[in-house]
MMTF fields as JSON, N, C-alpha, C and O atoms, coordinates in Angstrom:
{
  "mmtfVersion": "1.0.0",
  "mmtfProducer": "UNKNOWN",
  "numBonds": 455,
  "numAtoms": 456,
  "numGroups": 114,
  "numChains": 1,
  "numModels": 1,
  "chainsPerModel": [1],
  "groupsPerChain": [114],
  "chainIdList": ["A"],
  "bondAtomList": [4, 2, 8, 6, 12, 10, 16, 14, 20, 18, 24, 22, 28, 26, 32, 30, 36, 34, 40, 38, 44, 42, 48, 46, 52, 50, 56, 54, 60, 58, 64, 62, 68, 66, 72, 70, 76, 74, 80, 78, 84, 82, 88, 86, 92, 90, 96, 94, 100, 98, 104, 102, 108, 106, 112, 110, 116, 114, 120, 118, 124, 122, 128, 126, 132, 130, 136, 134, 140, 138, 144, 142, 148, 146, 152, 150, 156, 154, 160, 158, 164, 162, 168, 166, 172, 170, 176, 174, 180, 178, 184, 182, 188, 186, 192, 190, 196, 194, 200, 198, 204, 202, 208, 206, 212, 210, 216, 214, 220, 218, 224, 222, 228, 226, 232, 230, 236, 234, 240, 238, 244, 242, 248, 246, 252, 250, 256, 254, 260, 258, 264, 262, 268, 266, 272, 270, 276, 274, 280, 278, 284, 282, 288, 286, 292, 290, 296, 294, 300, 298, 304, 302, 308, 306, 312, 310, 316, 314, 320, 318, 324, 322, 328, 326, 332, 330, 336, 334, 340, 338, 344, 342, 348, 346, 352, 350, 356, 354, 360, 358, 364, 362, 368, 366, 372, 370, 376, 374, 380, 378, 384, 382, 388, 386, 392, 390, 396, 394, 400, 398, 404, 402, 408, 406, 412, 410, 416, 414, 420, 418, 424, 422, 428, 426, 432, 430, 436, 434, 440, 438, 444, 442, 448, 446, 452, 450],
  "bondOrderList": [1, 1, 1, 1, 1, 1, 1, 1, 1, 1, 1, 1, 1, 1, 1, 1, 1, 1, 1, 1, 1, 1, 1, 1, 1, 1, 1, 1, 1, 1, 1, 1, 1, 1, 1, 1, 1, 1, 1, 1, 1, 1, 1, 1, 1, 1, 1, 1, 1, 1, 1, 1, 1, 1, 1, 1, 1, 1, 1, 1, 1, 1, 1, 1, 1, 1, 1, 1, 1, 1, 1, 1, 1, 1, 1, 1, 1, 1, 1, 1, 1, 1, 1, 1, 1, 1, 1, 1, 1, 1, 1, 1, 1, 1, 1, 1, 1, 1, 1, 1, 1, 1, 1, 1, 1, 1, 1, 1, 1, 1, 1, 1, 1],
  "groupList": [{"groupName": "UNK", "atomNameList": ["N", "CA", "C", "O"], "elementList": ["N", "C", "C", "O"], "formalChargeList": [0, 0, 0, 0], "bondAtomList": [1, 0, 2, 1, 3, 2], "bondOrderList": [1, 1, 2], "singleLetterCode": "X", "chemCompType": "L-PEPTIDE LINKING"}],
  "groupTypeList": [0, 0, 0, 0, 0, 0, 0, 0, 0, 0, 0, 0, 0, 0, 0, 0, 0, 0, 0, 0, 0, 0, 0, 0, 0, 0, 0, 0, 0, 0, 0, 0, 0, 0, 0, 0, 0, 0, 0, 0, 0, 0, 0, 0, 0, 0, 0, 0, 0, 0, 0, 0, 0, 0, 0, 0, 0, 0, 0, 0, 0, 0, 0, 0, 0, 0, 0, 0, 0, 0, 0, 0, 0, 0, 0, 0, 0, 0, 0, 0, 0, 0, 0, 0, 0, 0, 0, 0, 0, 0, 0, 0, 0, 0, 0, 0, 0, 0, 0, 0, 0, 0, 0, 0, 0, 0, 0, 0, 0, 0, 0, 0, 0, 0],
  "groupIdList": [1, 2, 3, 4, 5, 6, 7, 8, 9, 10, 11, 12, 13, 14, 15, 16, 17, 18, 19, 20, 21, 22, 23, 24, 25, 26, 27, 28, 29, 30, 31, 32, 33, 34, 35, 36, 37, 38, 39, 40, 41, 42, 43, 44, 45, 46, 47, 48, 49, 50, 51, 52, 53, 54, 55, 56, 57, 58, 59, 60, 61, 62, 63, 64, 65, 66, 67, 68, 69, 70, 71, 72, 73, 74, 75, 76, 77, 78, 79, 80, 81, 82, 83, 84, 85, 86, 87, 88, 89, 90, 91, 92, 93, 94, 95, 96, 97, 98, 99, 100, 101, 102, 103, 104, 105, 106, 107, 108, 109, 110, 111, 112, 113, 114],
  "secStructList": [7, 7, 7, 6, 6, 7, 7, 7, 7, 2, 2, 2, 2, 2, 2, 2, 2, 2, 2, 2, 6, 6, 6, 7, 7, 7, 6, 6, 2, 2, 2, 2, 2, 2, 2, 2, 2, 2, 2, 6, 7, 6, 6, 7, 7, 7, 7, 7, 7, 7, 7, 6, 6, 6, 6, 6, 2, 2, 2, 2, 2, 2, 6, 6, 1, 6, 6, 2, 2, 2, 2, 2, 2, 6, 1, 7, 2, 2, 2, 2, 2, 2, 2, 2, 2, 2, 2, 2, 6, 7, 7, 1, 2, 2, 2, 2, 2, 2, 2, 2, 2, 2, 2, 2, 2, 2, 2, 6, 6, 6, 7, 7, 7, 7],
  "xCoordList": [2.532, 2.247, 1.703, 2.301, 0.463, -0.123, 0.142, -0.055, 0.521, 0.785, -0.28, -1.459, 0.263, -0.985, -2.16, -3.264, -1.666, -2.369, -2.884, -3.713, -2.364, -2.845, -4.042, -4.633, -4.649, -5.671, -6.298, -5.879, -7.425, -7.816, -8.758, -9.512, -8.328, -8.146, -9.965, -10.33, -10.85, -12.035, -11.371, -11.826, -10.569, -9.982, -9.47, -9.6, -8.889, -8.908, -10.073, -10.114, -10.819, -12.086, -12.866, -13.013, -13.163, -13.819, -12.956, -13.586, -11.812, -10.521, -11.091, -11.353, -11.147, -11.989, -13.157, -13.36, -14.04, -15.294, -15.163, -15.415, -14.973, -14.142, -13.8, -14.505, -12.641, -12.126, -12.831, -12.821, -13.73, -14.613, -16.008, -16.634, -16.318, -17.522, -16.946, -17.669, -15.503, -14.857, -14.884, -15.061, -14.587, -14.181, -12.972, -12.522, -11.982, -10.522, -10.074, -8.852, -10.527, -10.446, -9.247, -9.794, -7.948, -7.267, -7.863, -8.281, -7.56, -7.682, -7.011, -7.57, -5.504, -4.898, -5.576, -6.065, -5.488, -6.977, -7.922, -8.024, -8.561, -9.92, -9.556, -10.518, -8.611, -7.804, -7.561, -8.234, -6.727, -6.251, -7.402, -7.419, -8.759, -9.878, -10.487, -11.057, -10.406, -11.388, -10.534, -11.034, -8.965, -7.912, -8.397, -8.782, -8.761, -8.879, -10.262, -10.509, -10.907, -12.489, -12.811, -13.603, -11.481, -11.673, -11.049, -11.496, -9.817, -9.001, -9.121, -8.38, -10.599, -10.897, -10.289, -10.208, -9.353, -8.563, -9.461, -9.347, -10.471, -11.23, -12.272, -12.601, -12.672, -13.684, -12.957, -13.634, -11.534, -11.1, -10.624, -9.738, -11.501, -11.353, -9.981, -9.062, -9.969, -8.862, -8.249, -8.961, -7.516, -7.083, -8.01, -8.098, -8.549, -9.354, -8.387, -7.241, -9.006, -8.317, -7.565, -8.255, -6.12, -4.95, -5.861, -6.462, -5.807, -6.456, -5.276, -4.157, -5.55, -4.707, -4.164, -3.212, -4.621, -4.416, -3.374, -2.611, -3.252, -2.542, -1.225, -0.41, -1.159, 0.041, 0.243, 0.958, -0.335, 0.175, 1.105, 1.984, 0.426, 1.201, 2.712, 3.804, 2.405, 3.95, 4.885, 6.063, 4.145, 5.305, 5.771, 6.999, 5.235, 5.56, 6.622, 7.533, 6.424, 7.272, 8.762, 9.854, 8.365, 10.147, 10.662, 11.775, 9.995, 10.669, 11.617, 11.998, 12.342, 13.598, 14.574, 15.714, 14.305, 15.147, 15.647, 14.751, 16.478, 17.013, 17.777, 18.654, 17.636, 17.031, 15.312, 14.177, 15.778, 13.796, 12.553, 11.545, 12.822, 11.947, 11.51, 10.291, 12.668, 12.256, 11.906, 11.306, 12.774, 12.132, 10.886, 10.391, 10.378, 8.852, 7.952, 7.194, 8.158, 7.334, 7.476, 6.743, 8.336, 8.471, 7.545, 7.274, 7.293, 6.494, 5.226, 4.251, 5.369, 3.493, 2.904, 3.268, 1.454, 0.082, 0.708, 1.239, 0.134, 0.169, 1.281, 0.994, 2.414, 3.401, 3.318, 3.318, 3.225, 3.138, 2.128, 2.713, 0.741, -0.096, 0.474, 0.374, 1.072, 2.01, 2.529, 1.869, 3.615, 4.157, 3.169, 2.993, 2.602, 1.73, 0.814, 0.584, 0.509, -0.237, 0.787, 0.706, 1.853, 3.208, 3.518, 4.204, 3.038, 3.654, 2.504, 2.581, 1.056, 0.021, -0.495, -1.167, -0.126, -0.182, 0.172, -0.497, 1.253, 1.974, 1.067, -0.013, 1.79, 0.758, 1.425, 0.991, 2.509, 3.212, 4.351, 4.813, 4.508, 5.315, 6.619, 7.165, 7.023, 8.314, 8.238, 9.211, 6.999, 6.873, 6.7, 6.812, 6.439, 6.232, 8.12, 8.522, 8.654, 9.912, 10.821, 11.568, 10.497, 10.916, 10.707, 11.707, 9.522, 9.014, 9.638, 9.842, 10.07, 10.169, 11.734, 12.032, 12.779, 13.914, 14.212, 14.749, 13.742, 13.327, 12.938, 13.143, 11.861, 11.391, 12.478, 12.5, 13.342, 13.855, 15.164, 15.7, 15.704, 16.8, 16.465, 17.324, 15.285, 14.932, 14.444, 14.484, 13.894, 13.813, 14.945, 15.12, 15.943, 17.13, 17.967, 18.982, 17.853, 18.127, 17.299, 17.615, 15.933, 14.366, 14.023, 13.5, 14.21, 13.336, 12.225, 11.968, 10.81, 9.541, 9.579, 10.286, 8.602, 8.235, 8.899, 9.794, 8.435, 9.104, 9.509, 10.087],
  "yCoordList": [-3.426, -4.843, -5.083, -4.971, -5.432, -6.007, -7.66, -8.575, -7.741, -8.341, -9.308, -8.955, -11.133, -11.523, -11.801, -12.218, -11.459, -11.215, -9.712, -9.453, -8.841, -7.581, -7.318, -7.524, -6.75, -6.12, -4.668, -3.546, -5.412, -3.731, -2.764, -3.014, -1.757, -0.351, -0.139, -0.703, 0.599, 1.323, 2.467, 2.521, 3.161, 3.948, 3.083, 3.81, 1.787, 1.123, 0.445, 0.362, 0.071, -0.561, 0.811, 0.786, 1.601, 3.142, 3.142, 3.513, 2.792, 3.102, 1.559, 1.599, 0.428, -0.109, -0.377, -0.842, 0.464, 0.819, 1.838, 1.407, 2.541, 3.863, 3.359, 3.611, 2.619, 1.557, 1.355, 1.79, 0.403, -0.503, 0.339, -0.005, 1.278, 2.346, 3.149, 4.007, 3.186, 3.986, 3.317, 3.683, 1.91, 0.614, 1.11, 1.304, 1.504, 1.467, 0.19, 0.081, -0.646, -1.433, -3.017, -4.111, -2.92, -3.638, -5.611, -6.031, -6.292, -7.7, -7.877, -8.317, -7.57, -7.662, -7.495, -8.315, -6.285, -5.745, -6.353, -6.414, -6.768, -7.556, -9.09, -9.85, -9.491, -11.009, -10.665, -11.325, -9.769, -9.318, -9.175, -10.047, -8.389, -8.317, -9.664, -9.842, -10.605, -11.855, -12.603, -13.288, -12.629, -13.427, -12.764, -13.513, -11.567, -11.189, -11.681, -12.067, -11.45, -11.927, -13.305, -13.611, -14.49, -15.403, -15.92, -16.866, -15.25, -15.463, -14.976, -15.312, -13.688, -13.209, -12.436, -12.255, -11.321, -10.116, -8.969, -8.071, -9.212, -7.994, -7.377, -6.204, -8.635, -7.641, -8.305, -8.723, -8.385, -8.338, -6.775, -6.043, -6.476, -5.309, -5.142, -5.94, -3.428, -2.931, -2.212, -2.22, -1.899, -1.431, 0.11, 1.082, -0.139, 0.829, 2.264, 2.11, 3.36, 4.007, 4.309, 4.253, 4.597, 4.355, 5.388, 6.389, 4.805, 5.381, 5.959, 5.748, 6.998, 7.368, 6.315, 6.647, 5.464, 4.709, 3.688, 3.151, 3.372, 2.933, 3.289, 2.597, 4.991, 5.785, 6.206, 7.145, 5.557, 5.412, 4.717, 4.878, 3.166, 2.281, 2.005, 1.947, 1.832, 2.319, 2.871, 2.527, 4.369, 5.471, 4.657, 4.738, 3.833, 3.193, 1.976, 1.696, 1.45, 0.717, 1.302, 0.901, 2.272, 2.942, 3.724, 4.245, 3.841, 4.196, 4.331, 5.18, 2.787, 2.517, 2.654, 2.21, 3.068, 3.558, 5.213, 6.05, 5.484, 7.176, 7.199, 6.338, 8.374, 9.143, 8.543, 9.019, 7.62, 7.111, 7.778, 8.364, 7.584, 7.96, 9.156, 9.327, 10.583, 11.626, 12.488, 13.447, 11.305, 11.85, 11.662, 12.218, 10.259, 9.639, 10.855, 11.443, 11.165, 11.877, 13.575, 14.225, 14.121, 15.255, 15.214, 16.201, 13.945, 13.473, 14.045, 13.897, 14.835, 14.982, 13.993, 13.009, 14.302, 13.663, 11.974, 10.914, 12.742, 11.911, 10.939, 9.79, 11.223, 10.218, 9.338, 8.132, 9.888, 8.913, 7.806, 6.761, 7.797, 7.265, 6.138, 4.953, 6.558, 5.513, 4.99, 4.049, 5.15, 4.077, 3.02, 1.84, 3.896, 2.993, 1.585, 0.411, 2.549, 1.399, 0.193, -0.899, 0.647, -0.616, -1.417, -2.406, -1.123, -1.961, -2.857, -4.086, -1.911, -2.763, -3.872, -4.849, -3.597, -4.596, -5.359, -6.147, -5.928, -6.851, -8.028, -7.966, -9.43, -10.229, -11.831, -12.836, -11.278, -12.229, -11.074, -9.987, -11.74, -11.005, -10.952, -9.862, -11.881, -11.619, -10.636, -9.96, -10.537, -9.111, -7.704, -6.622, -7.845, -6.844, -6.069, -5.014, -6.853, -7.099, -6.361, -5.388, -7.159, -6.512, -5.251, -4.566, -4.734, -3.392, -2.441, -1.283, -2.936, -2.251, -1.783, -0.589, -2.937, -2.652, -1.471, -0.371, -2.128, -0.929, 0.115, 0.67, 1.042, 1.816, 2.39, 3.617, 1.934, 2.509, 2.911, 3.967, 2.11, 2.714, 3.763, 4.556, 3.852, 5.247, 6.454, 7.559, 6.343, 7.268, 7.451, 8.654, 6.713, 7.75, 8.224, 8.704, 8.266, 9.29, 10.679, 11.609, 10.428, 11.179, 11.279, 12.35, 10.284, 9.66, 9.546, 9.216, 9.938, 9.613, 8.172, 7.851, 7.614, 5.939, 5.544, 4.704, 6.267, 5.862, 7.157, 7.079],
  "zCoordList": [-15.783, -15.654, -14.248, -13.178, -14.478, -12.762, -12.458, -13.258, -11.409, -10.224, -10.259, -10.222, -10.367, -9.976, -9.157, -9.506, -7.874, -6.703, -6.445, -5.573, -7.213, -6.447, -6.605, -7.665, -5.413, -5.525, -6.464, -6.749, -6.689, -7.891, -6.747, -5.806, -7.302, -6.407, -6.924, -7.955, -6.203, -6.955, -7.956, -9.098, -7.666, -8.927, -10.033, -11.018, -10.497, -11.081, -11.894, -13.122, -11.191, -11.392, -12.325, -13.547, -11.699, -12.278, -13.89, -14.88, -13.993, -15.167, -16.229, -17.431, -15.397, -16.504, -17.57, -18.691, -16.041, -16.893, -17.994, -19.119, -17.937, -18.572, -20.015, -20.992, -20.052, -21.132, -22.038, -23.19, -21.318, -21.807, -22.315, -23.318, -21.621, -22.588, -23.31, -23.818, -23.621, -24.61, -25.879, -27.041, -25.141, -26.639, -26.71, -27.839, -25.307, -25.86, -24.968, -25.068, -24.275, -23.829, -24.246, -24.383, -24.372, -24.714, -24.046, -22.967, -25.457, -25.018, -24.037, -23.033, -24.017, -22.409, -21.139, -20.362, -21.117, -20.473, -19.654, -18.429, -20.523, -20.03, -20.238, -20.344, -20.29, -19.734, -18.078, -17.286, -17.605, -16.446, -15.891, -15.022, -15.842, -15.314, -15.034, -13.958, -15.91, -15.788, -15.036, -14.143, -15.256, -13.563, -12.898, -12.001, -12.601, -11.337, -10.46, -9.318, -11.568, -11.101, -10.506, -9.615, -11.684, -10.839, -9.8, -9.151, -9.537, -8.43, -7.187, -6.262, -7.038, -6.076, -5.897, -4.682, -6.809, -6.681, -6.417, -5.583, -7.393, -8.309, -7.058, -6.879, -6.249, -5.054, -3.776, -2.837, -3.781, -2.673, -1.872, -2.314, -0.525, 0.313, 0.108, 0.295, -0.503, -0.108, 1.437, 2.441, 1.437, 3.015, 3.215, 2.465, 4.397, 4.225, 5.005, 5.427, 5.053, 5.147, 7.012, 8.029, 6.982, 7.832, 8.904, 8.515, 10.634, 11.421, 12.045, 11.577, 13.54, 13.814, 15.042, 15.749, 15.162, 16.427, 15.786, 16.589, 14.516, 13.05, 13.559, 14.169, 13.038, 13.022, 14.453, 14.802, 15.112, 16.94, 17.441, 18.288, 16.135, 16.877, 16.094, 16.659, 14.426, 14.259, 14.551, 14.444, 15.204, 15.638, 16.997, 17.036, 18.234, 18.806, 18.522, 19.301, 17.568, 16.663, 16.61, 17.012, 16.027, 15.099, 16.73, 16.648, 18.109, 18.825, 19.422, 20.228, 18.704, 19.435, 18.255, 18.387, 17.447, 16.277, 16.31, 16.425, 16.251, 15.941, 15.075, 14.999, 14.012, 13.737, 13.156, 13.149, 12.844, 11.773, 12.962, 12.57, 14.2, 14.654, 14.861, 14.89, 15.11, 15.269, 13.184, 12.698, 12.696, 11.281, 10.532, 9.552, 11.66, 11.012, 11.42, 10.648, 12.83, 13.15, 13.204, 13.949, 12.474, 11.752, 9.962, 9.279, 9.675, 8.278, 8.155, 8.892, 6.96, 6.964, 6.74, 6.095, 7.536, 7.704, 6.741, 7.072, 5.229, 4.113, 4.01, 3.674, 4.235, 4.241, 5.234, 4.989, 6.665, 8.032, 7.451, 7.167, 7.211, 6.377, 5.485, 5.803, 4.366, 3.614, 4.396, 4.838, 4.911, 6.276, 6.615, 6.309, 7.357, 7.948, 7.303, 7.59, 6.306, 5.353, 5.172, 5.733, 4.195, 4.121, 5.036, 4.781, 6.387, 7.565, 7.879, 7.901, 8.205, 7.95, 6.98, 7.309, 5.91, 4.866, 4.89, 4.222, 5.456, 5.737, 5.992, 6.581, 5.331, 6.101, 7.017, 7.58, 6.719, 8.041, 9.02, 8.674, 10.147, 11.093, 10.134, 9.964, 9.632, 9.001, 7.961, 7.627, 7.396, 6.377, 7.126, 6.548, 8.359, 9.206, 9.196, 8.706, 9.742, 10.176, 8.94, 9.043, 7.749, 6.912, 6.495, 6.276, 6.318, 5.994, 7.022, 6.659, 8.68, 9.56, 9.091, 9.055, 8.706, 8.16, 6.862, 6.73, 6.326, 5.101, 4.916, 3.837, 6.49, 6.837, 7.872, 7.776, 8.782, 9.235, 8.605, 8.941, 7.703, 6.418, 5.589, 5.204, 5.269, 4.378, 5.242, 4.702, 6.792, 7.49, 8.043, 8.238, 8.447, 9.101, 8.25, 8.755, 6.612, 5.785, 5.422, 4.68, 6.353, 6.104, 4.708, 4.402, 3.608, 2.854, 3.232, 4.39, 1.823, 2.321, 1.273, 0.318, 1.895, 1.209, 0.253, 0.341, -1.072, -2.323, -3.089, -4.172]
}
């Protein structure tokens, strides 16, 4: 079940066309495509991809946290990345805040993201 705000992914988008030149294309389906289209989901920029100056500044972030911090940055590449993205995404300080809570509870168990 998608989210009514979320954004559609180009791997998504690629998955509808797909569908739809198959003719397996569910009415659901292409209801969810046309909210999206008109709500501005459908060509809203996704996050482009996590820089390292990104995973600079988080790791600056979780610094004052131990263990999350020496476990963030024991994380491969790919996971630090996820982090990062989740924190970036955010779109108020209080969602920041939160993600930061949530991120430092599953890293000082060294949990990756999800």
């Amino acid at each position: 079940m998608r989210r009514e705000k979320s954004k559609w992914s180009e791997k998504n988008k690629a998955l509808v066309k797909s569908l739809e030149e198959r003719g397996i294309m569910t009415d659901f389906g292409r209801k969810k495509v046309e909210e999206a289209k008109k709500n501005g989901q459908w060509n809203a920029s996704n996050s482009t991809a996590v820089t390292e100056e990104q995973i600079a500044r988080l790791s600056a972030v979780l610094e004052g946290y131990e263990p999350a911090f020496t476990n963030f940055r024991a994380m491969s590449l790919s996971v630090k990345k996820t982090y990062t993205r989740a924190y970036f995404d955010a779109k108020t300080e209080a969602g920041r805040e939160k993600r930061i809570a949530w991120m430092v509870d599953r890293l000082n168990k060294n949990l990756k993201p999800m």
